[in-house]
N, C-alpha and C positions, 0 to 999 in steps of 0.2 A: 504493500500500500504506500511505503513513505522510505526514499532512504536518503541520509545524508551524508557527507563529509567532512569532516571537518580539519583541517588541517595545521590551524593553532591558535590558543589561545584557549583552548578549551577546558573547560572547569573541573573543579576538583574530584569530582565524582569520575572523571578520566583520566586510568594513566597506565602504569606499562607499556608503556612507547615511547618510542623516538620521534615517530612521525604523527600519520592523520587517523583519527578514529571513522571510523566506519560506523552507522546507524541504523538502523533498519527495523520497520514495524512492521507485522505480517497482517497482511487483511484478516479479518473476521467475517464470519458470516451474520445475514440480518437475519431479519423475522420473515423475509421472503427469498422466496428462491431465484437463483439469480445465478447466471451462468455462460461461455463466451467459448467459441474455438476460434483458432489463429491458423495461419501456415505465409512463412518466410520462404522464397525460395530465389536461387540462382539456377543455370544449366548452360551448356556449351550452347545451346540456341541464342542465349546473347550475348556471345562473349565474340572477342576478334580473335585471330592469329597472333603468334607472336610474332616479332621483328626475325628472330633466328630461327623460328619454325616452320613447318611447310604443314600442318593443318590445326583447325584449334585447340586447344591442350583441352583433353575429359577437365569437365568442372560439373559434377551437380550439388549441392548445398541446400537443405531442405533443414526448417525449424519450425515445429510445428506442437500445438499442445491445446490447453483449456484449463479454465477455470468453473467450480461449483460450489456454489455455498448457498445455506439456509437454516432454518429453524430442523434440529433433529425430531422427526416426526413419525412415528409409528401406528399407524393408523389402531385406532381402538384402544390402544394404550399407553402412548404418550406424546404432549403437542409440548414441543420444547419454544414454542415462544417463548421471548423475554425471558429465557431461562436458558437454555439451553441451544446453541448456537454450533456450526461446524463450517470449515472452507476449506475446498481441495485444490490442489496446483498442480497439472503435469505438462514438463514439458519434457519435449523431445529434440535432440539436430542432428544431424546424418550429414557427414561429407564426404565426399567420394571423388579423388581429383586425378588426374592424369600426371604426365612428367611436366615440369614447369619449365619458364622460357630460362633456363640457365646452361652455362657449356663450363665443362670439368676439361683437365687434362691427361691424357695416359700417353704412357710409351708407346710408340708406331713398332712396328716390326725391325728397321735397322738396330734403333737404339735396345731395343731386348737381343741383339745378336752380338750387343757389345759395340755398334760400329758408330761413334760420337762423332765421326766426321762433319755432318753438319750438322753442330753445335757449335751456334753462332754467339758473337756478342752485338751489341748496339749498331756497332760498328762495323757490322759484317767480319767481322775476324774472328780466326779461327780460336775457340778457346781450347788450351792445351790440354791434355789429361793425363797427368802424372802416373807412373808406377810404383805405388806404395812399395814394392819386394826390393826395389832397387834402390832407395833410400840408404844414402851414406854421407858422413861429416864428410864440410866441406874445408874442415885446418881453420877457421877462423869461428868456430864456437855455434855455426849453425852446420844444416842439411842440403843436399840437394838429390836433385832423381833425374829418371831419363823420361822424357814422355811416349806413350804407348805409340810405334810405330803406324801414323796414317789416321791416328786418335780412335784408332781399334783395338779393342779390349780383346785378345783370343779366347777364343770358346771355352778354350781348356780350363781358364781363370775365372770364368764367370762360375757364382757360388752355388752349389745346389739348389741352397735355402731357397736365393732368390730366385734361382729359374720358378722352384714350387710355387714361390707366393705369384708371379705373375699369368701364370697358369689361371688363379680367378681375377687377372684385372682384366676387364675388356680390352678389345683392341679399337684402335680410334674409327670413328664414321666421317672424320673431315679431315682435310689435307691440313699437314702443318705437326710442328712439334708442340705446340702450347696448342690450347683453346679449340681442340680435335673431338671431343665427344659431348654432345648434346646428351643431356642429363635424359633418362628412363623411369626414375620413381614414379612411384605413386603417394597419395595422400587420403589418411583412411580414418577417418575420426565418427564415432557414437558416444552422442552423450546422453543423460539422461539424469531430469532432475524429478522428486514428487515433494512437495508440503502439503500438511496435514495440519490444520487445528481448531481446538475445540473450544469452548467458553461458556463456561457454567457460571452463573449468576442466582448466589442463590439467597440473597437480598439486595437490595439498593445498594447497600455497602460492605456489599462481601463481592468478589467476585475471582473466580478460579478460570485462570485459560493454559493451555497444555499445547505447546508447538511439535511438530517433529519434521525433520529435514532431513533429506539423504540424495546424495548424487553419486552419478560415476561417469565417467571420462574414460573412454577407453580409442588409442591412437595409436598409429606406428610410428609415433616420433616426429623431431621436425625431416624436414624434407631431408634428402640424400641424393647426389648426383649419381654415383654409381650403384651399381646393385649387390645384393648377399656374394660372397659372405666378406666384403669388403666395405660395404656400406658405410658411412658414419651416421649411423643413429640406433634407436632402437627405440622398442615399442613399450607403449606407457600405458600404465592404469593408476585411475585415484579415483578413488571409493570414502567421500566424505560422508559421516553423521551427524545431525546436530539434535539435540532436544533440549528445552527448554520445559520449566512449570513455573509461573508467574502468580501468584496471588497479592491482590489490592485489596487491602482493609482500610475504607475509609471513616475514619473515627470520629472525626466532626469535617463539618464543611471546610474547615483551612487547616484538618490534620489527617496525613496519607502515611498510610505503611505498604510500603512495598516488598515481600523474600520473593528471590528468585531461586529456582535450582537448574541448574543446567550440564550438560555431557555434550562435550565433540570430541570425534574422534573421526580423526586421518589417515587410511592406509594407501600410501604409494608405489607403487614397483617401475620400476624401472629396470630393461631388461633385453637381450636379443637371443635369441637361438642359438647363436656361435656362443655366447658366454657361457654355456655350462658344455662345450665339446672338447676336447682335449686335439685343438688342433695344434700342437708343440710336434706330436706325433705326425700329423699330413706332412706336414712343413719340413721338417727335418730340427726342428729349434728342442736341443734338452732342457730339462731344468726349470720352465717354464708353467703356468698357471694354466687352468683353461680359458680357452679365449681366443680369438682372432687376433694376434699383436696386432697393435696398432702403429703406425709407420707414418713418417713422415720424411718427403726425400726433395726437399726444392720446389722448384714448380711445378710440380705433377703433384694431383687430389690425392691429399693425404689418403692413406688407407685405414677403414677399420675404428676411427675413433667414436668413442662416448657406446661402447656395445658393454659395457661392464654390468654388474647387476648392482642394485640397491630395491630395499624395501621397507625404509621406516615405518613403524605404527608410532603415531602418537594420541594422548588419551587425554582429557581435560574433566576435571572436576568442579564446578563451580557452586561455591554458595554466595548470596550477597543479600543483603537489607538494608533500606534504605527510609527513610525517615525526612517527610515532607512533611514544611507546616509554613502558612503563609501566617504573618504578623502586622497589622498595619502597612509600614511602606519596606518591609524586609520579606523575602521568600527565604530563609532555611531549607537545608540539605543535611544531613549526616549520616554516613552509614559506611557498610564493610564490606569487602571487596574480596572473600577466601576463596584459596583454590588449592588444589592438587595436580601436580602435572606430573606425566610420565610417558619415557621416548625412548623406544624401541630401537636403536640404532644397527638395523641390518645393513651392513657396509660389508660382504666379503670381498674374500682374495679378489683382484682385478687383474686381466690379461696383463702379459708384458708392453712396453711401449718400447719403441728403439728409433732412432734422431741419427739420419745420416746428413752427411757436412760438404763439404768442399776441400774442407783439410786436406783428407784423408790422403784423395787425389790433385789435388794443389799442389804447385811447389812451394817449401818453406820460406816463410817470411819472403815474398813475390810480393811488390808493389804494384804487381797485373793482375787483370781478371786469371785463374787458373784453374782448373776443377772443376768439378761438377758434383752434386748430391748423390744422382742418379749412377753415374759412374763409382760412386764407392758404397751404392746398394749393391752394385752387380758385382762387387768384389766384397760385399758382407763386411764391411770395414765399417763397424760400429762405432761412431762418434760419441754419443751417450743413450743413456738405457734404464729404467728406472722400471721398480715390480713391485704394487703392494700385495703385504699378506696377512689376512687375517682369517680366522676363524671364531672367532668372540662374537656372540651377540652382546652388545653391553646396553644394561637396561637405565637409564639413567630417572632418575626420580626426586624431587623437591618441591618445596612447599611455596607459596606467596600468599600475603597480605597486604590489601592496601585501605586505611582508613580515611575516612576524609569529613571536612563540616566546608561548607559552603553558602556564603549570604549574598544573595545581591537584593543589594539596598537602592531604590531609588530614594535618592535624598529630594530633589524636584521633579516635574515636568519635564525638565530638560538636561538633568545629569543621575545618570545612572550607576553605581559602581559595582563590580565583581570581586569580592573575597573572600576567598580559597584557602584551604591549608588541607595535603595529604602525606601520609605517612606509609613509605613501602618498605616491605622487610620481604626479603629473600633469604630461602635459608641457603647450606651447603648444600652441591650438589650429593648424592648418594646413587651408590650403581647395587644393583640388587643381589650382586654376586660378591663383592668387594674386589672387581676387576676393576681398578684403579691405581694409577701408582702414581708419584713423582719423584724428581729426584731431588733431594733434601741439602742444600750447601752445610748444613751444621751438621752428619752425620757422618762420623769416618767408616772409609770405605774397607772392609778386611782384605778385598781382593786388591787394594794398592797401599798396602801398607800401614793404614789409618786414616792415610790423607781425607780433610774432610771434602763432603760432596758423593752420595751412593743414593741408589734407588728408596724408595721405602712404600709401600703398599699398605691397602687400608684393610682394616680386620686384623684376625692371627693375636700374638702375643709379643709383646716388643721384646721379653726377656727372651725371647727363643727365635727369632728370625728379623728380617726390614720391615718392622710392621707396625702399624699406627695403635693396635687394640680399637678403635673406634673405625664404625662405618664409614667414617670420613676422613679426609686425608690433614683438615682442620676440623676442631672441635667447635661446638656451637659458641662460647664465650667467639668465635671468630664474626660470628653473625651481624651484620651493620644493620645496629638500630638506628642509624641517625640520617636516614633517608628522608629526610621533610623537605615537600616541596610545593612554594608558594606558588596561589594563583591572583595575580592584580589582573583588574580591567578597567576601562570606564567608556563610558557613552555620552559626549555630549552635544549638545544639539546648539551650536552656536547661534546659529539664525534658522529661519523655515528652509533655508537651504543649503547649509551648509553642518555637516555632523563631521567631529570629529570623535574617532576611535584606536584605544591606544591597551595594549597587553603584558604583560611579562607572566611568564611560567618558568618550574624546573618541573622537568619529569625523568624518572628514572624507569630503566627498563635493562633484562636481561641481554648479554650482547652473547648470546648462546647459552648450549643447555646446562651450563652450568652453574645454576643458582646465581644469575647477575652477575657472576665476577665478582663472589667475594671470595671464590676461591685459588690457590695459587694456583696457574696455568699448569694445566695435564702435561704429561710424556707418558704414551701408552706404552706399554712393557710386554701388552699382550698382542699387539700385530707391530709389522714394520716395512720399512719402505726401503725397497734395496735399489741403489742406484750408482751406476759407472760412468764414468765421465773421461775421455783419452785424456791421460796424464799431461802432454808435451805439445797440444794445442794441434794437435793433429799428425803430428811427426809419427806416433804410432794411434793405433786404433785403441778406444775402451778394450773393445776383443771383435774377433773375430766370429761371428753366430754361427758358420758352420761346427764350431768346438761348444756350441750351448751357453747359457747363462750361466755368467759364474754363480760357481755355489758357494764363494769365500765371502 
């Protein structure tokens, strides 16, 4: 029925946040029935061509839904007028889209044969292409190489790995080395939203309403110019809940009581097909997570990124009561703001990623263009490489409170004021397993001697291992009570045409899930992120991927 924005200035009854509050009232139903269907749509019947295309790209786009609300009425035994109220919402959107007007890049057939001959610069000149094997000091504290006779890599030297991985990259559909393949995706999105609510009125001054919301989105991700199992994307679902129960006890004409109780909850995944296959084995890559690597080589469409899984749940608890009362020339607010919050953090193992360079195949310290990216994919000459691993669900969980009292006082006709005052407390984060750790600078380390600075984890027994005894890695005396933050406003009305309006706020808000930051910054101990980088700026390779990911 009603929603707003607000973006600042906003009164004390608002806060956990940084930004804009968001508001919203959901229609009710009246004492008659009353009811409405819609449909939104797009289709390739009016759409144009693209500039790079040769017919219209598939687009259909259809939203379509209704509304019903009335008095609940059962015939012969029960007429819920002025009593008893209900309103329903469904909507539906369906899109269904073809490849869009975008061009990726792949290797032509020379350049997978190893033959970089034409690879050009600006300038039409030839860019050289170093042989990493032949790499020797030059007597004055650098390197030098010989470049690959006719700027042809022999066959013999191109790397298994990579022949495999180009095996799924397409081959180009336009002449040219760059901007040769017009994109194929598709775009596939259903969504679906229903609200549901009720309103029981069961005198003048009592009244009970009960909301409930639920959606789901379900997509294959943002677009992707190339297709499986190289793709860069992957397909999404989120499946929100919201409910709400709101009760108004109005006590005299200028005293309101309002308790709310409310639950949402969030489940997202995020996710491709090639992320749970052990393509380490197709490839020829050991050592390796499952997953499609993801690769990236110069000018030619990265391979393979953002296919990793994820699939947070998060769970909200809310209580709040709130206490209105008009006074003369003051409106009153006061009331509590409780919750529970708890967040599922499924983040596993993610595929390898591996970063080739120009180094590799470059000549050292060359003030020239030299090298090529592509050219030390085809020689598996790893620039950098980075692998996370986890297998931890870590369940994270904490508390919030926010109190507040709120007056705006018109003192005249023509000036208004707003004054606020709220109170937030965040507690420590807690995980539900005590899969937490950091590393402590006042605790000597026994594996270096004493030296201080060693991990220390929450739970356990301190006398018997690195261990806090408490759930938390700080103890609640850590807990910042002293979160007060004022709200000034005023409104005044100069002339019939001219108003001036002026604000100050503090608002405090978690900057992640760990209870606002009043705890010391994490270092997880339970997963980790392994990553290679060539030592000598390119002189040698991180490693070489036909020999695997290091396992050191």
């Amino acid at each position: 029925q009603e929603m707003s924005v607000m973006t600042s200035s906003y009164p004390a009854e608002f806060g956990n946040t940084g930004g804009g509050v968001e508001r919203y009232v959901i229609k009710s139903g009246t004492n008659s029935f009353h009811g409405n269907l819609y449909e939104f749509l797009r289709n390739t019947d009016f759409d144009a061509r693209g500039f790079f295309s040769s017919s219209v790209a598939v687009h259909h786009e259809n939203e379509f839904g209704g509304t019903f609300g009335g008095p609940v009425w059962i015939p012969k035994i029960y007429n819920g007028k002025n009593r008893t109220l209900f309103f329903l919402n469904i909507e539906e959107y369906k899109l269904r889209g073809g490849a869009q007007n975008s061009t990726g890049s792949v290797p032509d057939q020379a350049f997978r044969n190893g033959d970089l001959s034409g690879l050009l610069d600006a300038t039409n000149n030839q860019i050289p292409i170093y042989d990493p094997a032949t790499t020797t000091p030059n007597g004055h504290g650098g390197f030098i190489r010989q470049q690959f006779p006719g700027n042809i890599i022999p066959a013999s030297r191109i790397s298994p790995v990579s022949k495999n991985i180009l095996g799924y990259v397409p081959a180009p559909t336009l002449p040219g080395v760059y901007d040769n393949y017009p994109s194929t995706g598709s775009s596939i999105t259903d969504y679906s939203a229903y609200t549901f609510k009720v309103d029981q009125y069961f005198r003048s001054n009592h009244h009970l309403s009960a909301t409930w919301n639920q959606s789901a989105n379900d997509n294959n991700g943002p677009y992707s110019i190339l297709p499986h199992p190289v793709q860069s994307t992957r397909d999404g679902a989120t499946n929100v809940y919201t409910g709400r129960i709101n009760y108004d006890w109005t006590i005299t004409p200028t005293l309101l009581n309002t308790f709310r109780f409310g639950f949402n909850r969030q489940y997202q995944f995020l996710g491709s097909e090639e992320a749970s296959q052990q393509w380490g084995e197709k490839l020829g890559i050991s050592g390796i997570n499952n997953g499609f690597p993801s690769i990236s080589y110069g000018a030619f469409t990265a391979l393979a990124q953002n296919q990793d899984l994820l699939g947070p749940i998060s769970n909200t608890f809310l209580f709040a009561d709130t206490v209105s009362w008009t006074h003369g020339r003051h409106n009153f607010k006061v009331g509590e703001d409780f919750r529970r919050l708890q967040h599922q953090g499924i983040y596993p193992s993610r595929a390898a990623g591996f970063n080739f360079s120009t180094l590799e195949t470059g000549l050292p310290n060359s003030d020239k263009t030299t090298g090529n990216e592509f050219a030390s994919f085809l020689l598996g000459q790893v620039d950098s490489s980075g692998m996370y691993v986890n297998d931890v669900v870590a369940g994270a969980r904490w508390w919030y409170s926010g109190a507040y009292f709120q007056d705006d006082f018109k003192v005249n006709p023509r000036l208004t004021l707003n004054l606020g005052i709220r109170w937030d407390v965040f507690t420590p984060y807690t995980e539900v397993a005590n899969r937490y750790s950091i590393m402590d600078p006042t605790k000597p380390n026994p594996a270096a001697g004493g030296v201080l600075g060693a991990y220390v984890f929450a739970g356990g027994n301190p006398s018997s291992g690195p261990y806090t005894g408490t759930s938390r890695l700080t103890t609640n005396s850590k807990t910042d009570w002293g979160n007060w933050g004022p709200r000034l406003g005023l409104a005044w009305k100069a002339t019939n045409r001219f108003v001036v309006r002026a604000a100050y706020g503090l608002s405090y808000y978690p900057d992640g899930c760990l209870g606002g930051g009043n705890v010391t910054a994490v270092t997880d101990c339970f997963s980790s992120n392994a990553s290679f980088i060539s030592p000598n700026t390119g002189v040698s390779p991180a490693f070489v991927w036909d020999n695997g990911f290091p396992q050191n």
